[in-house]
N, C-alpha and C positions, 0 to 999 in steps of 0.2 A: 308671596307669589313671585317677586321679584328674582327672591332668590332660588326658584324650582325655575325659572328661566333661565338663568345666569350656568345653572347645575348643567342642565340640557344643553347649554350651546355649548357649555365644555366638553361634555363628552362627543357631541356631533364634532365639535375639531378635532377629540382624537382620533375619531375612528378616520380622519380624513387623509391625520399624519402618513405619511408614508411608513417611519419608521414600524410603527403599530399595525399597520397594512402587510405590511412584508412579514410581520412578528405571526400573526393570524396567520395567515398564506402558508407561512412555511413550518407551522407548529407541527404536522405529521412528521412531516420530512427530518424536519432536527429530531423528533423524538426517536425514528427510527439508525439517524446517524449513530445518535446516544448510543444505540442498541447492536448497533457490529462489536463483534469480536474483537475487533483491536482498541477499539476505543472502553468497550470492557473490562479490558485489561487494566487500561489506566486506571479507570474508578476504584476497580479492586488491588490496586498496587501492585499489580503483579506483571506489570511492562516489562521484558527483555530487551537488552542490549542490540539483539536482533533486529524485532521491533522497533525501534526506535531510533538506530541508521539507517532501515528501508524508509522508513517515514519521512527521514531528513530529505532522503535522498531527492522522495514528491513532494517535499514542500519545495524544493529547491525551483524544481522545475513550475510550478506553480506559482508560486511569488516571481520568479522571472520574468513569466508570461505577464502577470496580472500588474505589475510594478512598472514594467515597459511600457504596456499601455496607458495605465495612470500619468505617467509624465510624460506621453505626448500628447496626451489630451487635458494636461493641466491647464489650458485654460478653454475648456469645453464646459459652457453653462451648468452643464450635471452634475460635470464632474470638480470644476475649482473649488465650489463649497464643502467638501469633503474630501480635496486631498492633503494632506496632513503627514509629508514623506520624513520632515525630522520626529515627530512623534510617532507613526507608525511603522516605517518599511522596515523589513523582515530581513531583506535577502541578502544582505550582508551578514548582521547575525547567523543566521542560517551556515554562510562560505565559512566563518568561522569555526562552529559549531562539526561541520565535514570535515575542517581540515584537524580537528582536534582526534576525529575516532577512523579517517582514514588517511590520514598524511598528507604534504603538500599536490599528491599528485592525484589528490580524491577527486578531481574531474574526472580521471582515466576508469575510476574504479568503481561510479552510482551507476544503478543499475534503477529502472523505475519502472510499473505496470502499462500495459496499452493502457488503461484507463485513467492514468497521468497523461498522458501525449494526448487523448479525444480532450480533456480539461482544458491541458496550455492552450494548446489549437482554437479552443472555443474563444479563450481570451482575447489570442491575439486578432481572431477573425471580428469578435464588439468592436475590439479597440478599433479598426478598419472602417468598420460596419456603423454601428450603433451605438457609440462611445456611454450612453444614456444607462444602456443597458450593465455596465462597470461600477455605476453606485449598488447593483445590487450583488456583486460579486464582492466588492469592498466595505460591505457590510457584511455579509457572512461569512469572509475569512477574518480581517480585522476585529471588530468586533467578537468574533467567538475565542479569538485567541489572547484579546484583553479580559474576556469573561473570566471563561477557564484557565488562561493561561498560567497564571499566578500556581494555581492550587493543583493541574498539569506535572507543571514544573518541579513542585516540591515532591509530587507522587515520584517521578521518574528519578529525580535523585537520590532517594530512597529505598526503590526499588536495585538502581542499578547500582548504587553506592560509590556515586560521584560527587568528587569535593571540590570546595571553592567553585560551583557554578561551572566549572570547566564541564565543556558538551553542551550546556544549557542553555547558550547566548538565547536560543530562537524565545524563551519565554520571559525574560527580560525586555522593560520599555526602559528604558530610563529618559524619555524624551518627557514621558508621562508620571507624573508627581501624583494624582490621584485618579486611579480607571476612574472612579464612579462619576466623578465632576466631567471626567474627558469624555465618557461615554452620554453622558446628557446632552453636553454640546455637539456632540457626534450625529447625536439622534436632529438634534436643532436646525442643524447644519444640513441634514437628508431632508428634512421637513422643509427647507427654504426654497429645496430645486423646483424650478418649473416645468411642470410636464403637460400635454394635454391627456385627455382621460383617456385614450388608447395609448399612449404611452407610457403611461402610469401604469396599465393592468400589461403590459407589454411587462416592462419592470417588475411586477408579481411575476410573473410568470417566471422570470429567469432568476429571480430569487429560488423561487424550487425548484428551477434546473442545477439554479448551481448546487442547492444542499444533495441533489441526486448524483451529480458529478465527483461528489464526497464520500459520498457511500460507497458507491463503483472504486473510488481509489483506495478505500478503507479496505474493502474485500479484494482488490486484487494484490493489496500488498498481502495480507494476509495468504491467499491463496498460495504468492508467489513464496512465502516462508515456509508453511508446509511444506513445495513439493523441496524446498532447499532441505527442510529436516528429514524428509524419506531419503534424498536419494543421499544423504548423510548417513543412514543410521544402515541400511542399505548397501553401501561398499566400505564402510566404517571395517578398520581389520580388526576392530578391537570388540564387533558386534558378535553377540553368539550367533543371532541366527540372521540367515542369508536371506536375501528377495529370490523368489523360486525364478524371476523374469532376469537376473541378476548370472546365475549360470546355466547355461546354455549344451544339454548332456547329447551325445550323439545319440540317435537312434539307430537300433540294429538290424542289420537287412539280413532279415531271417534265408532269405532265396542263396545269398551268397554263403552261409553258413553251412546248409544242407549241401552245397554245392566242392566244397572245402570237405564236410564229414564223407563224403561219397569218395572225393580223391584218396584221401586218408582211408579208410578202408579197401579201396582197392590197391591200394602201394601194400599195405599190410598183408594182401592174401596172397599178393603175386609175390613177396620177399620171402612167404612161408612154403611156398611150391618149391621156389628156387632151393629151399635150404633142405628141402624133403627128398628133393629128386641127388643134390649135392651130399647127403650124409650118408656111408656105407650101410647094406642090410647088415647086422650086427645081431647073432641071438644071443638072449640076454644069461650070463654066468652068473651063478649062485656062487656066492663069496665061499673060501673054505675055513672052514673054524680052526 
């Protein structure tokens, strides 16, 4: 008896965890991240090069946001217990990582969706706002990128056939000696924060905003690659075939044709008077044999 008590109260702590609240919460929403197109590609090894500097591009600007705020509210009740900047932060790897596939002057050169900019913005407005609301933003980028990160990683090297780790810094920890232990204590450490219960389901709730703010950047990197490979393939001079929107054919203005054929025939009848009325009457001589 003792011990169907003991069973019970363990589960009622977990469900109370934060960590596990948020894991519930946002189970649609990640399954659906899973499910874009770009991150597809990962699973199936088939990531491009492409791919994979637009993405740098928004994580850039996303860890910016989201790191900035982190450490001005490093000692913000929510937030101290889970910030973790030599074993986690990204955005340095990341600069590296740009300056590897675009050169020193890859600030000039990242280009990223509006729906990176609505992300940053959100960040930087918590961190202003509702510093509270940052654990749950730093739990589903960090955390998903020590999950996957690892196995990520080795897809896209594979895929794009980069050595020695060069390009890769962003999935590399090496602050972190083992995800699985760091990601317990991670959870341990969300579970310690003190919230009141509208600020706790406050906290859900921006947990699924932010996995939706992931999706939106998922799809508009994607989108934005498309329209990069149409209008590629499109004034490509090495393509057989043309976008019909691509040349631009005059139309013929039939009015001024007919108006052109009229002149042209009447020059033609009047130059045939002239030459009729100008040439002698002549009867016609039968050659002699």
């Amino acid at each position: 008896m003792e011990t169907e008590k003991t069973q019970t109260a363990a589960v009622q702590t977990d469900d109370r965890d934060l960590s596990e609240q948020i894991k519930k919460a946002t189970k649609e929403s990640h399954t659906r991240a899973e499910n874009t197109e770009m991150m597809l590609s990962f699973q199936r090894g088939q990531v491009t090069l492409a791919q994979y500097k637009l993405l740098l591009c928004s994580l850039y600007e996303i860890y910016q946001a989201l790191e900035e705020a982190l450490d001005r509210n490093s000692n913000h009740p929510a937030v101290a217990p889970i910030y973790f900047p030599t074993e986690l932060a990204r955005l340095k790897a990341i600069e590296k990582d740009l300056e590897f596939f675009y050169g020193r002057d890859w600030r000039e050169k990242i280009v990223v969706p509006d729906a990176t900019k609505r992300y940053s913005h959100r960040l930087r407005q918590i961190g202003e706002e509702n510093p509270q609301f940052l654990v749950a933003h730093a739990y589903t980028r960090y955390l998903g990128d020590l999950s996957g990160g690892q196995v990520l990683g080795r897809i896209a090297q594979k895929s794009m056939g980069l050595k020695n780790g060069d390009g890769l810094s962003f999935f590399a920890f090496p602050g972190v000696s083992s995800p699985n232990l760091f990601k317990q204590l991670y959870r341990s450490r969300m579970n310690s924060v003190e919230l009141t219960e509208q600020e706790r389901n406050d906290v859900l709730q921006e947990a699924v905003q932010a996995f939706e703010f992931n999706i939106q950047v998922f799809d508009g990197l994607q989108k934005m690659l498309s329209v990069a490979e149409k209008q590629q393939q499109d004034y490509s001079p090495n393509s057989k075939s043309v976008s019909a929107r691509s040349i631009q054919l005059p139309q013929p203005n039939f009015s001024l044709v007919r108006k052109v054929l009229g002149l042209v025939v009447a020059l033609v009848t009047i130059s045939m008077g002239i030459y009729v009325v100008a040439t002698p009457n002549t009867s016609y001589q039968r050659p002699t044999v």
